[in-house]
N, C-alpha and C positions, 0 to 999 in steps of 0.2 A: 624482472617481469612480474606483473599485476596477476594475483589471484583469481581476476577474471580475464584474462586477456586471451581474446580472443570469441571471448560470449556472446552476445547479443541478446541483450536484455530494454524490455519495454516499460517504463514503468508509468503506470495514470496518475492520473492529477499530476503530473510532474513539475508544473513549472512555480509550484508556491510551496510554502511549508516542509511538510515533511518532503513530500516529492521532490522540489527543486534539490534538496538533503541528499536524497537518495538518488538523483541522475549525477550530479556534480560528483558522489562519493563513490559510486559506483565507477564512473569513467574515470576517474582518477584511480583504479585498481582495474585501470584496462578495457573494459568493457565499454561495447561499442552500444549506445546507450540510445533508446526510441522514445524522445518526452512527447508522449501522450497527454495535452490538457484543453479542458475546456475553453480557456481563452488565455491569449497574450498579452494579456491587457493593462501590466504594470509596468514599470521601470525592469524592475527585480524578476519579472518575466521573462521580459525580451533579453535583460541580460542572461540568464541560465538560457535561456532561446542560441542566443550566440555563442555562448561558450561552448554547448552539445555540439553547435554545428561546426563552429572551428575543428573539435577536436575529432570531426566524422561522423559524426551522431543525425540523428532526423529526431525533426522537430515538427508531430503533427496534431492539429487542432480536431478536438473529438469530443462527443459524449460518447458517454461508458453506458447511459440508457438506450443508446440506437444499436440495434444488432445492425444495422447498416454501417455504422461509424464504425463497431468494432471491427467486422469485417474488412471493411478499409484501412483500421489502421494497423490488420495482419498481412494485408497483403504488401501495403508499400512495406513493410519491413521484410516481406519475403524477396519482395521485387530491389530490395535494395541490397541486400546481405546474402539471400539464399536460402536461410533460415532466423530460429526463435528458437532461441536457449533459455530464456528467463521472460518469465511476468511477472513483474510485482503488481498487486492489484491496490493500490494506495489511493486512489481518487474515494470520497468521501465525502458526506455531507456532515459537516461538522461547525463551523464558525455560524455564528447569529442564531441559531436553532434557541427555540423558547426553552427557556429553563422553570417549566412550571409542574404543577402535578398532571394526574391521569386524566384529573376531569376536565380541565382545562388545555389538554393537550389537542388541538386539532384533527380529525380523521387529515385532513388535505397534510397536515403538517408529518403524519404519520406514514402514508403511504407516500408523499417525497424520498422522505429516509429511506423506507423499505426499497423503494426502486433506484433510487442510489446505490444504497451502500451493500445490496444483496443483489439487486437485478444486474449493476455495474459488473461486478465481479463474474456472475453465472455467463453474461455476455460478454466479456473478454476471456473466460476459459473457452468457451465454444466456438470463439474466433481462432484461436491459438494452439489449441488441441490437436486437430487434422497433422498441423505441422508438424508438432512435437513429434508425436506418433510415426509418422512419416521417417523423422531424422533418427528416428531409436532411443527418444527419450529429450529431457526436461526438467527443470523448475517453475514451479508457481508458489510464491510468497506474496501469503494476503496481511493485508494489514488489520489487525483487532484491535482489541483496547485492553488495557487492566479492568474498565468498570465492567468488562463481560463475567468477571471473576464474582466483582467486589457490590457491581449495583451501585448507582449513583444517584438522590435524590433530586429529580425534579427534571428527569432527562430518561424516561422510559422506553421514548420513543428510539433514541440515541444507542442505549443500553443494549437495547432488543435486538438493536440491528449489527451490534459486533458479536452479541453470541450467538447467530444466525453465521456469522461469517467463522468461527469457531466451528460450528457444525457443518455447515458447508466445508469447509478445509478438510474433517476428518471422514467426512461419507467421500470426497473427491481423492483424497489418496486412497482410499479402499479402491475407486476403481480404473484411478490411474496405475495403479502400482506394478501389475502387469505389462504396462507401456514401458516401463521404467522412468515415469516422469513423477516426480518428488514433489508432494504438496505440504509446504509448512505453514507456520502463521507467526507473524512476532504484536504481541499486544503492548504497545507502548503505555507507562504512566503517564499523567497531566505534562504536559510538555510547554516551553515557552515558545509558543509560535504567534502569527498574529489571528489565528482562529482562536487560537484559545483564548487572547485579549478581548475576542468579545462576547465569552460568554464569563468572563470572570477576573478578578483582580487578582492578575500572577504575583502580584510581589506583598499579595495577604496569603498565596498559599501554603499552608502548614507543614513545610518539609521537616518538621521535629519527627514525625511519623514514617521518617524515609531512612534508614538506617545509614546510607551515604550522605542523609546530611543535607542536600541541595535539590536544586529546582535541575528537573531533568530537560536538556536542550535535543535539541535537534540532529545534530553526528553525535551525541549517547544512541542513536539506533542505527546506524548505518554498517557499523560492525556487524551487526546480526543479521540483517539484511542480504549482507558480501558473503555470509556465512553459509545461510541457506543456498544463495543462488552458487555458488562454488562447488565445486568439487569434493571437499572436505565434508561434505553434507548429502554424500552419492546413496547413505544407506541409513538415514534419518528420512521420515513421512510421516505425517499425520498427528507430529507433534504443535506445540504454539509454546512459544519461548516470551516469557516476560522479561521486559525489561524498563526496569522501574524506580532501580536504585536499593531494591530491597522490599519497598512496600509491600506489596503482596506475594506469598513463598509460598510454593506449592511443592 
């Protein structure tokens, strides 16, 4: 038996990068898995699209900026399962984003991110909440970054918006924690995905500064993810878990 089995977990952005990662690694430790994403619209989509559904899963097409979408995409999971054990909040504006300075950084390009990667999240907790609360409790695992730590040159707008999700994580466990719904964070390093191919040359990146050595992939985070959303994690809150290879130690 699967460490989640039996869960029901939804996770956004699911059907590319880290998220397709984390639907596929997740159902494979059991869990009956809700890919929430903006569009289907690859190969490598529609396959995680079908694998979820073979294995019982739903697969629903959403933005994370419509409180209307998110509300739809809590109730077919309520209308499907009963309940919502787990949110991972993974959807993100990440790939093609300018990598320039401040001044040169766009308001339009700024308040994008913000309403992404902060407004996403606020609006799938307050889809999913009612529920939790309801069933007696909960996980939510947001997705951060190392550079909320560390600050990254030429990506302010980017930066700004994972230690918002940092902050957000730990003001929302303070006032789930009575609910008994567990809110964590796992801040992933530079990762090989194909967003990150385009903001930069993965196979120039300087892993001598990673004490494991290597360019961190994509299931390097699904462990910690399975972590959070688990049981094994019933009386952990408010923390954010790096994982990065070692990079950055806190």
């Amino acid at each position: 038996m699967g460490r989640l089995e039996g869960k029901v977990v939804i996770v956004t952005g699911g059907a590319k990068g880290l998220g397709r990662e984390f639907c596929l690694g997740l159902a494979a430790q059991g869990a009956q898995v809700v890919m929430a994403a903006h569009r289907f619209d690859t190969d490598e989509a529609k396959q995680a699209k079908a694998s979820i559904e073979a294995g019982g899963g739903l697969a629903i097409e959403m933005d994370v900026t419509s409180e209307a979408d998110t509300l739809r995409m809590a109730a077919a999971t309520i209308e499907r399962y009963g309940r919502i054990d787990v949110l991972v909040n993974n959807a993100a504006m990440y790939g093609g984003v300018s990598r320039v300075g401040i001044l040169e950084t766009s308001p339009a390009e700024w308040d994008r991110l913000m309403t992404v990667n902060l407004k996403g999240p606020f609006l799938a907790c307050r889809a999913v909440i009612p529920q939790m609360q309801s069933q007696g409790g909960g996980k939510i695992v947001n997705i951060a970054s190392e550079v909320a730590f560390t600050g990254s040159k030429g990506m302010i707008h980017y930066v700004t918006s994972k230690g918002g999700v940092l902050a957000f994580t730990r003001s929302l466990a303070m006032e789930m924690g009575p609910h008994d719904i567990c809110v964590n964070a796992v801040a992933p390093g530079y990762t090989d995905t194909a967003a990150s191919r385009t903001i930069g040359d993965v196979q120039k990146y300087d892993v001598s500064k990673t004490p494991l050595n290597r360019l961190e992939q994509p299931g390097d985070l699904v462990g910690a993810v399975a972590f959070f959303a688990s049981d094994e994690s019933n009386f952990i809150t408010g923390q954010t878990l790096v994982v990065d290879g070692g990079r950055y130690m806190h």
